[in-house]
C-alpha atoms as an extended CHARMM CRD file, in Angstrom:
* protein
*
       117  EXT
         1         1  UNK       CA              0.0000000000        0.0000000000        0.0000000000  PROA      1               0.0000000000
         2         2  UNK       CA              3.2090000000        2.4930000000        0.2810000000  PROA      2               0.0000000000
         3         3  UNK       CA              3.0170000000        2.4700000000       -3.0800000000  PROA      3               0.0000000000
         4         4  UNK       CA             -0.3320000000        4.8430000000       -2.9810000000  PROA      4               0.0000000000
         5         5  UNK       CA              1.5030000000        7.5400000000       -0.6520000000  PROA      5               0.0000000000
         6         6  UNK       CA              4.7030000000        8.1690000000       -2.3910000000  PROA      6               0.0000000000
         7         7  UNK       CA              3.9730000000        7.9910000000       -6.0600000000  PROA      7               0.0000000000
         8         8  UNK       CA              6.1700000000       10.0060000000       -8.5130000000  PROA      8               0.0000000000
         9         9  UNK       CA              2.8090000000       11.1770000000      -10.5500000000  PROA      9               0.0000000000
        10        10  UNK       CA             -0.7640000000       10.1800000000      -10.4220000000  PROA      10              0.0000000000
        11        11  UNK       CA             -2.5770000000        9.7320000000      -13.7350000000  PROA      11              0.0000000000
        12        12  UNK       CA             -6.6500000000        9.8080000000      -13.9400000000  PROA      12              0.0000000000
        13        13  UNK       CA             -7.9010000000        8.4740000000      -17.0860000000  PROA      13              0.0000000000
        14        14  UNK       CA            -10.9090000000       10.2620000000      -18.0090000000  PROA      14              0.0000000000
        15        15  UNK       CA            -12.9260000000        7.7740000000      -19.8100000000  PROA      15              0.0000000000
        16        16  UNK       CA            -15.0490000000        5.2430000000      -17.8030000000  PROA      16              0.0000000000
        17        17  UNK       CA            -13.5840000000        1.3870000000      -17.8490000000  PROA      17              0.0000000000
        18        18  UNK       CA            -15.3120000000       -1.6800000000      -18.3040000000  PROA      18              0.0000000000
        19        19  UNK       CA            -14.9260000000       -2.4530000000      -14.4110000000  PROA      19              0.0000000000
        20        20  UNK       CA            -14.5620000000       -6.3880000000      -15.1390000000  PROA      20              0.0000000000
        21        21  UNK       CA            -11.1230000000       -5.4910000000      -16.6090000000  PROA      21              0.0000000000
        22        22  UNK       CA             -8.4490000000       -6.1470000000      -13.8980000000  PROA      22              0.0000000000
        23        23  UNK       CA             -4.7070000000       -5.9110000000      -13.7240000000  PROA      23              0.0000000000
        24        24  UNK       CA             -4.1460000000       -6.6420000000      -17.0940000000  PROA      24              0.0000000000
        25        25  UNK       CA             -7.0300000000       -5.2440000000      -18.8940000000  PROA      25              0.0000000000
        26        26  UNK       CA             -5.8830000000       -1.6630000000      -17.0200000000  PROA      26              0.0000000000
        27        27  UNK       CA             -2.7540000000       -1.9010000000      -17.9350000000  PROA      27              0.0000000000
        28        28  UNK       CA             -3.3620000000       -2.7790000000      -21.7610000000  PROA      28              0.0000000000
        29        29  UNK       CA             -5.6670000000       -0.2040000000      -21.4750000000  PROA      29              0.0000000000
        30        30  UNK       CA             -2.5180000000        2.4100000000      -20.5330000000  PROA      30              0.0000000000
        31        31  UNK       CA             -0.2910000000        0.8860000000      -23.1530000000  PROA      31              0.0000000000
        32        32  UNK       CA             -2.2020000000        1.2780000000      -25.5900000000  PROA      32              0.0000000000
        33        33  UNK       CA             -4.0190000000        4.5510000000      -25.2540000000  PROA      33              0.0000000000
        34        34  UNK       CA             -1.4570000000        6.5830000000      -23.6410000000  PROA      34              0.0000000000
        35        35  UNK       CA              2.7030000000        6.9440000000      -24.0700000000  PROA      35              0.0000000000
        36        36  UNK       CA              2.9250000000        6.6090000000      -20.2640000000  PROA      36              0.0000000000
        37        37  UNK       CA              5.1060000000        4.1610000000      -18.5470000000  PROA      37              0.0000000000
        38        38  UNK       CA              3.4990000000        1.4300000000      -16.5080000000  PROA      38              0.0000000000
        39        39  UNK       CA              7.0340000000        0.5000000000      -14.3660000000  PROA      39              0.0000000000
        40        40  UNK       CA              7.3580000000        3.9570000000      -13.2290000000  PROA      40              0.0000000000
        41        41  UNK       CA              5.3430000000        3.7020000000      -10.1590000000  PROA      41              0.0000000000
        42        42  UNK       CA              3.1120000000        6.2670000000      -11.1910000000  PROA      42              0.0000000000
        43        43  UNK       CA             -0.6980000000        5.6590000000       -9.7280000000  PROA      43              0.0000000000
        44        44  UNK       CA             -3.3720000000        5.0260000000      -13.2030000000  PROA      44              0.0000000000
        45        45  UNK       CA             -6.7030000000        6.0710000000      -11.2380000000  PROA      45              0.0000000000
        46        46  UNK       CA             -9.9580000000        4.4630000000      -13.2080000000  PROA      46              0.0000000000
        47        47  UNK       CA            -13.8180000000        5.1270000000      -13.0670000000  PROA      47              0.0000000000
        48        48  UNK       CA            -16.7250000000        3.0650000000      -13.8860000000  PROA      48              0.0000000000
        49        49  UNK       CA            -19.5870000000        4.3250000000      -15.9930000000  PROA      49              0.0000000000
        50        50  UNK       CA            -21.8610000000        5.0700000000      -12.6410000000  PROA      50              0.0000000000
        51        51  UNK       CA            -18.9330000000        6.7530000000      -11.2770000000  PROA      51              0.0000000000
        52        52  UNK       CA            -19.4610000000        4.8290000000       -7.9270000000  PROA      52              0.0000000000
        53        53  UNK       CA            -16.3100000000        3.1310000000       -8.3880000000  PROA      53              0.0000000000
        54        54  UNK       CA            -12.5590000000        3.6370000000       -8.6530000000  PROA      54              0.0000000000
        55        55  UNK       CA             -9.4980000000        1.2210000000       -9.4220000000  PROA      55              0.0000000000
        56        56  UNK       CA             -6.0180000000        2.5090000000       -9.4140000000  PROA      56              0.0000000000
        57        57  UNK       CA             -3.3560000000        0.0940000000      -10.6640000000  PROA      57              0.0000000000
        58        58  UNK       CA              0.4070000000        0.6210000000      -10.0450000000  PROA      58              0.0000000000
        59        59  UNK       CA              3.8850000000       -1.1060000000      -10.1340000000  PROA      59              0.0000000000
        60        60  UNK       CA              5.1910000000       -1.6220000000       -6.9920000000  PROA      60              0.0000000000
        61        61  UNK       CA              8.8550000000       -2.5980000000       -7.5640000000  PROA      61              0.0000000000
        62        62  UNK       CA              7.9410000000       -6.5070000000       -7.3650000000  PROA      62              0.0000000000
        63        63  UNK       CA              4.3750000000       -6.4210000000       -9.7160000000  PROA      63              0.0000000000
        64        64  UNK       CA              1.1700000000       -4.4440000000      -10.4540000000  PROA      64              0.0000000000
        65        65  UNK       CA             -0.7150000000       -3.8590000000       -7.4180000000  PROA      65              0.0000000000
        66        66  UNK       CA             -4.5730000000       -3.1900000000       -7.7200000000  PROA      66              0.0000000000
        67        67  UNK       CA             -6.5890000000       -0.8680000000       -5.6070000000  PROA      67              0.0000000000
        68        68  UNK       CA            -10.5370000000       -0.6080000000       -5.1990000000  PROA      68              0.0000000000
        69        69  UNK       CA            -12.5370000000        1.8270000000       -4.1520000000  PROA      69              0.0000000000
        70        70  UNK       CA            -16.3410000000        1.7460000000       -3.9720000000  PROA      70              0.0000000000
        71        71  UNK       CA            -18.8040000000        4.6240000000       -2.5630000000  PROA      71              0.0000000000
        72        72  UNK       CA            -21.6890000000        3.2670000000       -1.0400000000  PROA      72              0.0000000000
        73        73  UNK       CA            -23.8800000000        6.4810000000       -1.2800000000  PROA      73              0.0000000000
        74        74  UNK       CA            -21.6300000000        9.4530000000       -3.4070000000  PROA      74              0.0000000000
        75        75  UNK       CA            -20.4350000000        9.8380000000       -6.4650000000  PROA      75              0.0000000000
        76        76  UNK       CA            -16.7340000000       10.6780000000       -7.3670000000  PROA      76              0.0000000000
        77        77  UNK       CA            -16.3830000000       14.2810000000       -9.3180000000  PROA      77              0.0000000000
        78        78  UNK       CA            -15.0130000000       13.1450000000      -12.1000000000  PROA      78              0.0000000000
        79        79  UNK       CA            -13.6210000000       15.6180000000      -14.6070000000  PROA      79              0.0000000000
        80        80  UNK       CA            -16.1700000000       15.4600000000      -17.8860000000  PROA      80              0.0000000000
        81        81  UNK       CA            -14.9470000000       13.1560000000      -20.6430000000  PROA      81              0.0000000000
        82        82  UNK       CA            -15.5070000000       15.5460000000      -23.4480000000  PROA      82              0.0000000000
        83        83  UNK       CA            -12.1440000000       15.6560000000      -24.2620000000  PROA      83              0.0000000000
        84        84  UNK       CA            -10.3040000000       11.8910000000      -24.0900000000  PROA      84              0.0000000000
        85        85  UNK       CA             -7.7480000000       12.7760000000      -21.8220000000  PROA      85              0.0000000000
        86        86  UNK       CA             -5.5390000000       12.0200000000      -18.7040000000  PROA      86              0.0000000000
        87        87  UNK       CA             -4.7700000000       14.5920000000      -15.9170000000  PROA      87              0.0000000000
        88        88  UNK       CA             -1.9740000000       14.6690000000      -13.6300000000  PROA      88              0.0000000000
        89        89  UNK       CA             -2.7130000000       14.8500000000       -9.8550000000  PROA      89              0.0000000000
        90        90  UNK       CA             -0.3940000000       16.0480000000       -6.7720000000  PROA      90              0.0000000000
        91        91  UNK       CA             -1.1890000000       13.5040000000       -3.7450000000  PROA      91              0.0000000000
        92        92  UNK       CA             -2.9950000000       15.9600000000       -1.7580000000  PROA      92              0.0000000000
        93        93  UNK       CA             -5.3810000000       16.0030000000       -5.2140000000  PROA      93              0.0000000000
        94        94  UNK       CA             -5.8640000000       12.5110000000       -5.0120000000  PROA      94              0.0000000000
        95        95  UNK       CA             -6.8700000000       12.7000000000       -1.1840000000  PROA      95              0.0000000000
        96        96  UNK       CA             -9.5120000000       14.7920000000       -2.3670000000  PROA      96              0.0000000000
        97        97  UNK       CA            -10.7720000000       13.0040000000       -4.9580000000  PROA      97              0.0000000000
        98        98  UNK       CA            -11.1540000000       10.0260000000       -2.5020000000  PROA      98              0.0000000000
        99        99  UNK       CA            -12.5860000000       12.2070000000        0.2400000000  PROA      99              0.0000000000
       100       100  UNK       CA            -15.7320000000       13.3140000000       -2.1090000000  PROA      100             0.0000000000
       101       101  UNK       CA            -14.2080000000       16.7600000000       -3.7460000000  PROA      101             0.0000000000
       102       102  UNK       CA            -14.0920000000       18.1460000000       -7.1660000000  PROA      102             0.0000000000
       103       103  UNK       CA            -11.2830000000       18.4520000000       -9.2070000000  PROA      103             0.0000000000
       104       104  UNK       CA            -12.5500000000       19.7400000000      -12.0460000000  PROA      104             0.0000000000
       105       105  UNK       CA            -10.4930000000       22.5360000000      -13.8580000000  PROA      105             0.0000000000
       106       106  UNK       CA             -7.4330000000       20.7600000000      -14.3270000000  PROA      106             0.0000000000
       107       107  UNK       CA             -4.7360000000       20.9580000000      -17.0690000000  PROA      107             0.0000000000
       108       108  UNK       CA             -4.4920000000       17.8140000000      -19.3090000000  PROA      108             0.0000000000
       109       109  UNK       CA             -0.9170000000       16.2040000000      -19.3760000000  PROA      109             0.0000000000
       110       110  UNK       CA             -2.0710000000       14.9280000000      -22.8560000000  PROA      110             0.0000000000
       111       111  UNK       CA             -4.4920000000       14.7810000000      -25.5230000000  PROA      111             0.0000000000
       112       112  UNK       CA             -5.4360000000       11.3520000000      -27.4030000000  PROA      112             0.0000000000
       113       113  UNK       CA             -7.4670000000       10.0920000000      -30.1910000000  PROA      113             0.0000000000
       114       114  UNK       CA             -8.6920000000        7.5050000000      -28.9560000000  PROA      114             0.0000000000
       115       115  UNK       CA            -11.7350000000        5.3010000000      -28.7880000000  PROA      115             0.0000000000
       116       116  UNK       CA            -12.6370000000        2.2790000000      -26.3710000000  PROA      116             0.0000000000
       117       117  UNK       CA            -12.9400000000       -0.9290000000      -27.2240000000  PROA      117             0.0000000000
């Protein structure tokens, strides 16, 4: 779990997920829709379609690592996905998120053509 308080960068994908996909759904998910590195130890934060849900995968020095999250009465504020994108959050950011806050009005890190499969 130290891996989720002292990541070098924290990635949200914008897009809801197919939440049957697991560790390596995620991460084909990452390597193919994005140029970011999956052995970094970067946190890749995910959404389902009710936005009820949240995975966040990560590489932990010895393999991925999987993290679930599920609200049981809220909603996470989830930027729109008008724009396919993935933001970049600081760790306080993140704590946020997971507490119930916006944070909407972020910069993208980059912009993809992309569609899901």
């Amino acid at each position: 779990m130290r891996g989720i308080t002292d990541a070098p960068a924290i990635y949200l994908y914008r897009e809801f997920v197919d939440f049957r996909k697991s560790i390596n759904g995620l991460a084909a998910l990452v390597e193919s829709e994005t140029n970011l590195s999956l052995d970094s130890g970067a946190l890749f934060l995910f959404t389902n379609k009710q936005r009820d849900k949240m995975k966040v995968l990560y590489w932990d020095k010895t393999g991925f690592a999987l993290w679930y999250k599920r609200l049981e009465k809220a909603k996470f504020k989830w930027p729109s996905q008008e724009k396919k994108q993935v933001f970049t959050l600081s760790q306080f950011e993140l704590d946020r998120l997971l507490a119930g806050f916006t944070i909407i009005g972020h910069k993208p890190v980059e912009i993809h053509d992309y569609t899901m499969s």
